[in-house]
N, C-alpha and C positions, 0 to 999 in steps of 0.2 A: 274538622280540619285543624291542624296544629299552622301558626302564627307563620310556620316558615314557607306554608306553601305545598307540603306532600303529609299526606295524613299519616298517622302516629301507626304505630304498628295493631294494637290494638284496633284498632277503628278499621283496621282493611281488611282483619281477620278472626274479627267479635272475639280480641282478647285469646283466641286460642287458633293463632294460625296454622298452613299446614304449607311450611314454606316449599316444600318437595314436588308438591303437585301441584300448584297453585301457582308460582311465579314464574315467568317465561324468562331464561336464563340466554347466552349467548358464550359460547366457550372458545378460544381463539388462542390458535399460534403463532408467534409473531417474530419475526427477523430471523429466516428461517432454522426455526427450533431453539434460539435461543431465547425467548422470553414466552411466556402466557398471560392469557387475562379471560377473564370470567366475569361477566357482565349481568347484572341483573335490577333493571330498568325499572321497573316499578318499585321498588326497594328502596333503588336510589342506591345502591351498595356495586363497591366495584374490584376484585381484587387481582394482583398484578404481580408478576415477579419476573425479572430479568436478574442479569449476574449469578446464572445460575453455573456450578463447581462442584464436583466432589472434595470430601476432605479427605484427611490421613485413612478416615475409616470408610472410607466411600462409600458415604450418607451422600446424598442429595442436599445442596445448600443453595440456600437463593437471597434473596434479596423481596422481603414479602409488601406491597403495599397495599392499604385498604382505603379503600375511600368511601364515604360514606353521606349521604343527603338528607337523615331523617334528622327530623323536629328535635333539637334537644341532644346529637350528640357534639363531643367534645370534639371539634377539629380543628387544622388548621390549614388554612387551604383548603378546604373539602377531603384532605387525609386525614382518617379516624387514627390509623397506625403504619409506622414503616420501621423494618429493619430486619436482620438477619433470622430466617427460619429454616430449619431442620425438616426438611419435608419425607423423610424416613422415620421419624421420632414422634409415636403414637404420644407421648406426656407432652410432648412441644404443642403438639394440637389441641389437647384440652387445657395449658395453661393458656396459649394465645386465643384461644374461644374464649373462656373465662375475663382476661384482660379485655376484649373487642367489647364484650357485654355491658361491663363496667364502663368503659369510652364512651360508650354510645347510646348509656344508659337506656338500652330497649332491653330488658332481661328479660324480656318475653319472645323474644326474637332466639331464635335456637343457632345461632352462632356455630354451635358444632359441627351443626350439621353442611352449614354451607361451606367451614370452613375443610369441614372432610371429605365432599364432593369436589372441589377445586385440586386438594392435595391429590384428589384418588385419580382424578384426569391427568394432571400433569403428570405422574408418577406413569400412567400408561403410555400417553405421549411423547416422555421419553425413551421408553422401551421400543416404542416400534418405531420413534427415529422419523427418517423419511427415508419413503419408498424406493428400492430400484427401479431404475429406466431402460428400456431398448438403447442402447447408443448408435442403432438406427435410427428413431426416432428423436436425436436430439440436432438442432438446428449448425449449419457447420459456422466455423465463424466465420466473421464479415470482412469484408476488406479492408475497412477502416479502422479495425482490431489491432493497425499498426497504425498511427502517424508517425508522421517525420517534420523534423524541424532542419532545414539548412542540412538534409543528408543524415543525419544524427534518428534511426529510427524508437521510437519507445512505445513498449507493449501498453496497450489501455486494460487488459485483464491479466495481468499476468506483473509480478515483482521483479524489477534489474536492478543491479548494482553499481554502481561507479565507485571503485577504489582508486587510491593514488596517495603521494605524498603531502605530507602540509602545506598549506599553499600556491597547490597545482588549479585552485579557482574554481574547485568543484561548486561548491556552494552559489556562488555567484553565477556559471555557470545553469545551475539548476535553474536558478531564480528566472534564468534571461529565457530556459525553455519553459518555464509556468507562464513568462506573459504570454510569449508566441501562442503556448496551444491555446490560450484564452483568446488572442485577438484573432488570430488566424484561422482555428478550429474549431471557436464558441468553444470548447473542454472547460468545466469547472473544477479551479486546481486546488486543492488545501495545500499549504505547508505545517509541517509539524516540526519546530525548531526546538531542538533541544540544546544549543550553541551558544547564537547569538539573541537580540532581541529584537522586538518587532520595529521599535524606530531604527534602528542597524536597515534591515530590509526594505524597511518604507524608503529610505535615500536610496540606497539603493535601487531600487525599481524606477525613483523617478528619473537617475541617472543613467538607466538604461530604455527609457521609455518615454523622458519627458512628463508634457506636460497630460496625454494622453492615458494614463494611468492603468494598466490591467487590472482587472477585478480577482486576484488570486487569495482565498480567504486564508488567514492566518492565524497559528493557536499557538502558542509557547509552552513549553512542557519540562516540569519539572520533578517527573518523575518517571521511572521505568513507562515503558511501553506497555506492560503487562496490566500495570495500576493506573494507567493514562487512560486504557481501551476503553471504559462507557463513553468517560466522557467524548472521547475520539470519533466513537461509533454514532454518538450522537448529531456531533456536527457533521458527520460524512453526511446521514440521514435526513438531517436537516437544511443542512448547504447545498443537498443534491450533488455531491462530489462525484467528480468522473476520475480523478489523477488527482495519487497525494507524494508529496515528498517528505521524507524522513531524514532530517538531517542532524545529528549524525545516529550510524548502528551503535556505535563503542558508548554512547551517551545516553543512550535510551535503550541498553541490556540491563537489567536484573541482575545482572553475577558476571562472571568475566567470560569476554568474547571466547574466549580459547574454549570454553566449555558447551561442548553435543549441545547439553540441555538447555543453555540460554538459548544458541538457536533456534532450537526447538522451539521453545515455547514465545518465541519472537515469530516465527512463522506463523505456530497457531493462530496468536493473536490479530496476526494481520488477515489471515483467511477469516475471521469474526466481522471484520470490515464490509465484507460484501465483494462480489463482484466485481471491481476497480483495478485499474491501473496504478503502481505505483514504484518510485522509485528512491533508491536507500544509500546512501553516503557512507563510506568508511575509509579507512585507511590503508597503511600496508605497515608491514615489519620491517627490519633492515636485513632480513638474513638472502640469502641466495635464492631468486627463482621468488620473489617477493612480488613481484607487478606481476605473477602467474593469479593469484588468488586473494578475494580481501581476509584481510588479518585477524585472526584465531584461528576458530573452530572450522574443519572442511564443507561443515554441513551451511556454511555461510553460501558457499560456492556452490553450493549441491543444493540449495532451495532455493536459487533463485533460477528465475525461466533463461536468465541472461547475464552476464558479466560484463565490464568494459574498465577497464588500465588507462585511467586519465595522467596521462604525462606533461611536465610544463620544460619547454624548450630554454635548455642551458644557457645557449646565445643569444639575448634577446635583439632583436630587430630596430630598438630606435629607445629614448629613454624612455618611452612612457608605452611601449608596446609590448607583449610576449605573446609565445603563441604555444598550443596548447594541441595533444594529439591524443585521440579515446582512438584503444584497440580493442577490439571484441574478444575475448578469450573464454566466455561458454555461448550457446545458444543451443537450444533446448525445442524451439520452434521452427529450426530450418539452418542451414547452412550459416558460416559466420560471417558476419559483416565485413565490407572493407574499412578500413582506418578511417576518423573524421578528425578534420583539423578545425582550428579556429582561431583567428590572430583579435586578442583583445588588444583596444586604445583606450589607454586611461587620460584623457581630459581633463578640461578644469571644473567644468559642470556635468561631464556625459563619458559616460560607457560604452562600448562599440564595440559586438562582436561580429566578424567575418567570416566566413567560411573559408577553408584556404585547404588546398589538396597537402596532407603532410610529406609527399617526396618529393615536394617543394621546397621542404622544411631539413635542415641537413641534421638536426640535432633529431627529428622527428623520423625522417627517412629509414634511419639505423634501423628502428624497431619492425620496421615492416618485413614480411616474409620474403625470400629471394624472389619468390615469382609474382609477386606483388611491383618488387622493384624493377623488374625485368619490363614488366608491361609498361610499367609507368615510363622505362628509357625508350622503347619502342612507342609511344607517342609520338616523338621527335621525327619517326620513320625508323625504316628498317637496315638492320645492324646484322654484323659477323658476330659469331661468338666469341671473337677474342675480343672484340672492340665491346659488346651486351659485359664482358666480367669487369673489366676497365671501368666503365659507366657506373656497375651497383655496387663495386666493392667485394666480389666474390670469388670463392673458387672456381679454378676454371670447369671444375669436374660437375663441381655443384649447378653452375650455369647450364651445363650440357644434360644435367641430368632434370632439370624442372625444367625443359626445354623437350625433351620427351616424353615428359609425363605429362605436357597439358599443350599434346599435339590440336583439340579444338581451340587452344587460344594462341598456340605460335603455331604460323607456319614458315614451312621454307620455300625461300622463292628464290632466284637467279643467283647464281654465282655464290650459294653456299647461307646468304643472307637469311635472317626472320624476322618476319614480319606479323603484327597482329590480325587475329583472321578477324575482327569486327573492320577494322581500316578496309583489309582487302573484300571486304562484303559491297 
């Protein structure tokens, strides 16, 4: 038995092992399809690769690491070796056998062999992927696939957007829906700030939370999202992340927004995450038709499950108030959302958001659809069509004509008037 506790290679295989038949090995895919490990227990030897990519030449590239337990090799940490291998490239494998040998000074250990049985699985394991399913056979989603915060709904598996101008409070904002789903939902939030920093947020929070503090985990990032991902991936997988936020898109692209392929490869990366909920910060342009869509590329607007146009109210309310109105302009999962409002008060110690209906809100009101407005003046009770176009600000034609189109939500009652058919229910 050698000094360290696992006997020498020699000794468990009279100097001339037959590591193929002999060791009972354990081969594993991991975070689905994207990493591998190959395990083999009595040996003491372990080897691993995640960050796996094609290159220009699309070889297979990973991220290889070996770990190792026998008496006498050179590690640290129990890693014999780590770093970039070529798992297409037959020379790659007998110079890194060769290197492992020399590490771990067992050169009676055949190194090639283990080392070409690992390359030859993964190399299969990529090719067949993972399997198709019945999408009969797949579970429908749950109901709680949507929380809501104060009316404001956000998907747990699926990516939305909040666009809007500088300043419109998105951020903050964000932050006030990462405690709620925490306190309210139990939901584990990450934030991934590429903006400000983490003491910025920590006052933050306690200004909007006291003394009570949400547990929302936090990582600061200062690099592209693409070159962030292990690490990213790993705190999702290790914090147990349910909902992450990304703030900002424009600061955590690779290349410029306006370009397909940043998106692209922004989405990919987020699909690598797992299974979660999350949601993404950006901005808008100044050109025409701007609060339709966040700012670049279309495929910004077109991968995510949901969109929403955070607007900040021109007129504020009081010196230390404004208030603030998300309009839903994609959804992807169902019909579109009605408008959410919010009147923040900034205090001397505390932050306070409200929820507040935006055709309340007269700088807010504008933005909403005619028959959005229309409902919301028939709250008051039931109204003439000349008196309903008076009230929303609208054509008279236009009034009469969203007034026939959504005969189940106006009716007509006495004397020419309409009324909403939920009141007269």
């Amino acid at each position: 038995m050698s000094d360290g506790g696992l006997p020498a290679v020699a000794e468990m295989f009279d100097a001339q092992p037959s590591l193929t038949d002999d060791v009972p090995r354990d081969f594993r895919v991991l975070d689905e399809g994207r990493a591998y490990l190959l395990t083999l227990d009595h040996l003491g030897i372990e080897f691993a690769v995640d960050r796996l990519r094609r290159n220009r030449w699309e070889e297979l590239v990973g991220e290889l690491t070996v770990r190792c337990g026998l008496a006498g090799a050179r590690t640290y940490n129990g890693v014999l070796s780590v770093g970039d291998f070529n798992f297409s490239s037959v020379r790659m494998r007998e110079d890194r056998a060769k290197y492992l040998a020399k590490r771990s000074e067992a050169s009676d250990l055949d190194w090639l062999s283990l080392l070409e049985e690992f390359v030859q699985q993964v190399l299969t394991a990529e090719r067949e992927g993972q399997p198709a399913v019945l999408l009969r056979d797949l579970p429908r989603p749950k109901a709680d696939d949507t929380r809501y915060v104060d009316g404001l709904p956000l998907l747990m598996r699926h990516p939305v957007i909040w666009f809007g101008d500088g300043g419109a409070a998105k951020s903050y904002l964000a932050l006030y829906i990462a405690g709620r789903l925490e306190q309210r939902h139990g939901v584990r939030v990450g934030l991934f700030d590429w903006e400000l920093a983490g003491e910025d947020h920590r006052e933050r929070l306690e200004r909007l939370f006291g003394a009570k503090l949400p547990g929302v985990r936090y990582a600061r990032c200062n690099r592209p999202f693409v070159h962030e991902l292990d690490r990213l991936r790993r705190i999702v997988r290790d914090e147990g992340l349910d909902y992450l936020i990304f703030d900002s898109i424009a600061f955590a692209c690779d290349g410029a927004p306006e370009a397909a392929e940043v998106a692209g490869r922004y989405f990919q990366s987020l699909r690598q995450l797992g299974i979660v909920g999350s949601l993404h910060i950006a901005h808008i342009s100044k050109a025409d038709g701007a609060d339709q869509k966040p700012f670049g590329s279309a495929f910004w607007h077109n991968g995510a499950r949901a969109t929403w146009n955070v607007k900040l109210a021109e007129t504020v309310t009081g010196g230390n108030q404004v208030n603030i109105g998300l309009y839903n302009r994609k959804a992807n999962l169902g019909g579109l959302r009605p408008a959410v409002g919010f009147e923040i008060t900034f205090e001397t110690e505390r932050t306070t958001f409200k929820a507040v209906n935006v055709a309340d809100v007269a700088d807010l009101a504008g933005q909403l659809s005619v028959r959005q407005r229309i409902a919301h003046a028939l709250r008051h009770g039931a109204m003439h069509p000349d008196e309903i176009t008076a009230e929303v600000d609208a054509k008279p034609d236009t009034v009469r004509r969203e007034l026939r189109r959504n005969k189940k939500q106006f009716v007509v009652l006495d004397g020419g008037r309409f009324g909403l058919a939920e009141i007269r229910r």
